[in-house]
C-alpha positions in Angstrom: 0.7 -83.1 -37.6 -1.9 -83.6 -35.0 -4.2 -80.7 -34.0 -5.5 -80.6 -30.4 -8.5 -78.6 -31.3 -9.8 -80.8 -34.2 -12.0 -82.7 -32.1 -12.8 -81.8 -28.8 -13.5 -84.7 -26.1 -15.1 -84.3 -22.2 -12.9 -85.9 -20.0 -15.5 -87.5 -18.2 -16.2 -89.4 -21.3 -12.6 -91.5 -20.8 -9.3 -91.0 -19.6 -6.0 -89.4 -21.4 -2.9 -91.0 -21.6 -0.3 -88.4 -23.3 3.5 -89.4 -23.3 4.7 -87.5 -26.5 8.5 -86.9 -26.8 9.7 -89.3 -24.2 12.1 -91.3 -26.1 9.7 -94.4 -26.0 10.4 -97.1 -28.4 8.5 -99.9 -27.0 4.7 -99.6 -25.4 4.4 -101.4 -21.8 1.8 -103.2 -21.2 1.2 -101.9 -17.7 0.7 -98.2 -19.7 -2.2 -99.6 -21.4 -4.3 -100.8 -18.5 -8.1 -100.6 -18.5 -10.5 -100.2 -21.0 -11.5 -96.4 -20.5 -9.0 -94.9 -22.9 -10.8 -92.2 -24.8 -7.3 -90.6 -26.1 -4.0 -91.6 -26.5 -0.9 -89.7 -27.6 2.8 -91.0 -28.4 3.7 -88.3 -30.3 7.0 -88.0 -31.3 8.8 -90.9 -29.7 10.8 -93.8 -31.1 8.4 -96.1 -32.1 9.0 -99.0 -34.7 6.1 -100.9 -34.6 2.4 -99.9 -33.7 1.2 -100.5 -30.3 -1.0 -104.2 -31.0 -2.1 -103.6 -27.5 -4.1 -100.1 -28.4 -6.1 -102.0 -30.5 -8.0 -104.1 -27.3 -9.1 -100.3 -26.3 -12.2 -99.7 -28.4 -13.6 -96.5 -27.0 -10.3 -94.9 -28.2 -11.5 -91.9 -29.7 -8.3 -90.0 -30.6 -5.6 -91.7 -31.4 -1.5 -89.8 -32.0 0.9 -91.7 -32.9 2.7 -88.8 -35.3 6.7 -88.4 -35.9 7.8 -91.9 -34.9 9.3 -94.5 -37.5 6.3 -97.0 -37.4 6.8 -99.0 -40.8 3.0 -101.6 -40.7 0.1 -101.5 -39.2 -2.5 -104.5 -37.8 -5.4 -105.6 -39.3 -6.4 -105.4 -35.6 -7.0 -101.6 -35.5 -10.2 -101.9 -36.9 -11.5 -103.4 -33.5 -11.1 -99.3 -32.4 -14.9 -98.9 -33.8 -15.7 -95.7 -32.6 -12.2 -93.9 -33.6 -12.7 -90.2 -34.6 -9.0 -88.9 -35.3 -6.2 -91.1 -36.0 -2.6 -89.6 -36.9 0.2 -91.7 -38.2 1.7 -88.8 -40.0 5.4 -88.8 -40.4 5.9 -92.2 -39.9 7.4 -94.8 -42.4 4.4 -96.7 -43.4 4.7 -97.9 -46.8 1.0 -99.9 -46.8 -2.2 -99.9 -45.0 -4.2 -102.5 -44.2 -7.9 -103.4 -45.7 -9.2 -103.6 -42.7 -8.7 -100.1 -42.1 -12.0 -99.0 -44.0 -14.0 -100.5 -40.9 -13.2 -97.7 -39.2 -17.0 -96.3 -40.0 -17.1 -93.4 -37.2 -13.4 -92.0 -38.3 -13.5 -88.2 -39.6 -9.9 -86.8 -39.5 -7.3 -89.3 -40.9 -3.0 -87.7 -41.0 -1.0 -89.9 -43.0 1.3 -87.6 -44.5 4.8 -88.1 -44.9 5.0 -91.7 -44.9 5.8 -94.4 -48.2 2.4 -95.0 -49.7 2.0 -95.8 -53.1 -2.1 -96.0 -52.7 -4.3 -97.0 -50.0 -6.8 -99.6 -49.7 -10.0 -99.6 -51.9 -12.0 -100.1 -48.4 -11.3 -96.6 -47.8 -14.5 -96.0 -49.8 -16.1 -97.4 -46.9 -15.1 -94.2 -44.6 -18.3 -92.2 -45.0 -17.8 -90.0 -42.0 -14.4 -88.7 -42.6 -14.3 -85.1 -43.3 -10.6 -84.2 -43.5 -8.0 -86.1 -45.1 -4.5 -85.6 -45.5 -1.8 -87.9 -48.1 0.9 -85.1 -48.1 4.5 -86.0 -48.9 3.4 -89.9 -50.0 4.5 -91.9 -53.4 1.3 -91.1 -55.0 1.0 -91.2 -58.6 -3.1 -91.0 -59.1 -5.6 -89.9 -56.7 -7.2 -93.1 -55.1 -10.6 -94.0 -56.9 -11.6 -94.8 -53.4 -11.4 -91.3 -52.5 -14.1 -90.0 -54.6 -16.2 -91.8 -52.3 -15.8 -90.3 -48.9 -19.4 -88.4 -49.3 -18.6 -86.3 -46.0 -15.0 -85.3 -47.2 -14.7 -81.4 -46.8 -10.8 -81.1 -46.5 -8.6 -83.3 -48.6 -4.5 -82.7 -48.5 -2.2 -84.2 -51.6 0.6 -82.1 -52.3 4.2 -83.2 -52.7 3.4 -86.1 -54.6 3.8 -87.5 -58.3 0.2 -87.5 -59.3 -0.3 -86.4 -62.7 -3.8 -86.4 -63.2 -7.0 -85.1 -61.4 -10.1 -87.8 -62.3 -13.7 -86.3 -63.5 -15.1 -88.1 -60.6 -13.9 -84.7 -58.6 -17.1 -83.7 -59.2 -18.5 -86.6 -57.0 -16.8 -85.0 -54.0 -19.6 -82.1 -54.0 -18.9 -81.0 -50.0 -15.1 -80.6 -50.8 -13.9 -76.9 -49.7 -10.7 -77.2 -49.5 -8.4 -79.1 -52.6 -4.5 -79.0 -51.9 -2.8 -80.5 -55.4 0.7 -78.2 -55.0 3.5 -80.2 -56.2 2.4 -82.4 -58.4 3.1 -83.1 -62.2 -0.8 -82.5 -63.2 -0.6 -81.2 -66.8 -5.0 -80.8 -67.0 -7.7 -80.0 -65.0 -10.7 -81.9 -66.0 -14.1 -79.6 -66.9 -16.0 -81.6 -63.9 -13.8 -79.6 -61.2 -16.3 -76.4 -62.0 -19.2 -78.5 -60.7 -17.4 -78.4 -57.4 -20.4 -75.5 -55.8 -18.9 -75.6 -52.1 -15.1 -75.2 -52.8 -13.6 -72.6 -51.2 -9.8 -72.9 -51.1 -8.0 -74.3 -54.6 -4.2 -74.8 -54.7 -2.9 -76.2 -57.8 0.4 -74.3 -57.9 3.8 -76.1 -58.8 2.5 -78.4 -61.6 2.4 -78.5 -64.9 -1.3 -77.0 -66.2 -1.2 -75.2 -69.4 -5.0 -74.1 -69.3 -8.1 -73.9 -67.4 -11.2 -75.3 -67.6 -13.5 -73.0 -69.7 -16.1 -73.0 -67.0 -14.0 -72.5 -64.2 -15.9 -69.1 -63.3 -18.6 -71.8 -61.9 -17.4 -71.9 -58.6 -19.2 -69.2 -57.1 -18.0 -70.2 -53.1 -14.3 -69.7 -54.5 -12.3 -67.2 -52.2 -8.7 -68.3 -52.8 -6.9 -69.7 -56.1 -3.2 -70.7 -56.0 -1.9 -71.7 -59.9 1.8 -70.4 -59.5 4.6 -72.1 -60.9 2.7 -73.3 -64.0 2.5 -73.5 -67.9 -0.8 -71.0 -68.6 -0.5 -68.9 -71.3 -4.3 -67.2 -71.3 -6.7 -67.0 -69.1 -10.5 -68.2 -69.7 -13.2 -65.5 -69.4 -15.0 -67.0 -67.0 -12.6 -66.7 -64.6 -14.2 -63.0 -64.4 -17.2 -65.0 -62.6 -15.3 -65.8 -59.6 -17.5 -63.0 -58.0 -16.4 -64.3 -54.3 -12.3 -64.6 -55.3 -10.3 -62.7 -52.8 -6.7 -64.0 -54.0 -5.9 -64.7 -57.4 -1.7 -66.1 -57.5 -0.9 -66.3 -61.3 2.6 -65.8 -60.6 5.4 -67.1 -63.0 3.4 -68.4 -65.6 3.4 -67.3 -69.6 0.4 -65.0 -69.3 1.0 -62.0 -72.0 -2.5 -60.8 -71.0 -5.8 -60.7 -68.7 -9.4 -60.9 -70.0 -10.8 -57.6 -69.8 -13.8 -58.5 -67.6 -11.4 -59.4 -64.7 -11.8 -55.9 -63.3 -15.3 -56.9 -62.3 -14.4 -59.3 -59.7 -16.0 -57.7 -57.0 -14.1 -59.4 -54.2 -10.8 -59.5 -55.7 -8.3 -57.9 -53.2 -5.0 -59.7 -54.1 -3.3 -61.2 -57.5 -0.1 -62.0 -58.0 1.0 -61.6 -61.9 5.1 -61.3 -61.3 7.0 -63.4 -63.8 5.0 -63.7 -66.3 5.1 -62.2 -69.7 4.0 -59.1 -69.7 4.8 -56.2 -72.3 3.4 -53.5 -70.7 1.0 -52.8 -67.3 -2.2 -53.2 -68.7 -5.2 -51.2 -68.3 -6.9 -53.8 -66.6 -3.8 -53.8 -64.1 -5.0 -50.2 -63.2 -8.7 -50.5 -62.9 -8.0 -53.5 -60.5 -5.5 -50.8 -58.7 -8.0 -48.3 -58.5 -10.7 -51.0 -56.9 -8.3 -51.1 -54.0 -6.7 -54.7 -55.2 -3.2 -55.4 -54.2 -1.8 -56.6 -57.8 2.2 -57.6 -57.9 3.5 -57.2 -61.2 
């Protein structure tokens, strides 16, 4: 869903038209008059079709068009050259068009919940986009065009089918945040360690049955999410993690920990319940007496 805060525009730099929730299904023309338009908003109304007129406003900055039942998009929305933000999330969009990828200035793009099976290889083209988000799509592979975006920081996929992550994860080297839950990925590919800037990791709900030996390579990790998977051991680099605050290992087929997971110096929170544990472990009580919050 759109956020208000993602990027912030003067208003001297163009007006504001905002008519969320008004039971609109068609745009007006006489709406759309001018050529200022630095935002517009038609967040959840009752729109079928995308507004062809929007496209004749190219200083459009931010554009909302979220929780409406849009089905297709123009070609002609790649004449809004110097869009930042664009939001067709919850929408019923089942393919995107090429042209899209000439959107060179765009850095926050919200298509989740929609009927996309991929999206264009022009995507590669989007070199500015920081943050995007494929939530609740038809996926069954992660785009190659993906491992492209140079600038991408923040990229959503969750509650898809996709059943494998690509080595060219590692290409994405300014990625901090990866959110894979609810997939059917099986393996995580060694290149995901060379990721030196990811922060946030969620992987939980799929179907891994190990980690990558060097996973204790990402040093700017603070927050791992595997729950609701298939691992039966641990790696024992995982004890490099030196910056992990939360660990969630919860309802796995871990029997055991490595030992050297009582030197994570950050560690504040894991979650170990429903596993297969015999017994509470003597590493479970060093970690207790470090102050960490373990649930077992």
């Amino acid at each position: 869903m759109f956020h208000q805060n993602v990027i912030s525009i003067d208003r001297d730099e163009g007006e504001y038209l905002n008519k969320d929730s008004q039971q609109i299904d068609v745009v007006e023309e006489d709406l759309l008059i001018g050529d200022s338009l630095s935002f517009v908003s038609f967040y959840n109304n009752n729109l079928t079709d995308f507004p062809k007129l929007l496209c004749n406003h190219k200083k459009l900055k931010i554009l909302n068009l979220s929780c409406n039942y849009i089905n297709n998009l123009p070609k002609e929305i790649a004449n809004l050259s110097k869009l930042e933000m664009l939001d067709l999330g919850h929408n019923k969009i089942s393919k995107l068009p090429y042209e899209m990828g000439e959107l060179a200035l765009l850095k926050y793009l919200y298509i989740s919940d929609n009927q996309l099976f991929s999206i264009p290889d022009s995507f590669r083209d989007l070199q500015e986009l920081i943050y995007l988000n494929l939530t609740d799509n038809k996926l069954n592979v992660i785009p190659l065009s993906i491992f492209s975006m140079n600038s991408l920081v923040e990229l959503r996929l969750y509650n898809n089918r996709i059943v494998n992550i690509p080595p060219n994860i590692e290409k994405l080297n300014l990625l901090r945040e990866f959110h894979l839950m609810n997939n059917l990925i099986s393996v995580i590919p060694d290149e995901i360690s060379k990721l030196e800037n990811l922060s946030v990791l969620n992987l939980s709900n799929n179907l891994i049955k190990q980690l990558p030996i060097d996973i204790g390579s990402l040093k700017s990790l603070t927050e791992l999410n595997l729950r609701f998977n298939k691992l039966s051991f641990l790696p024992d680099s995982i004890s490099g993690l030196n910056n992990l605050i939360s660990l969630d290992l919860r309802a796995n087929n871990l029997t055991s920990l490595p030992f050297d997971i009582v030197n994570m110096k950050s560690l504040k929170r894991i979650d170990l319940r429903w596993n297969k544990f015999s017994k509470i472990s003597d590493e479970i009580n060093i970690l207790r007496e470090k102050g960490c919050l373990v649930h077992i």
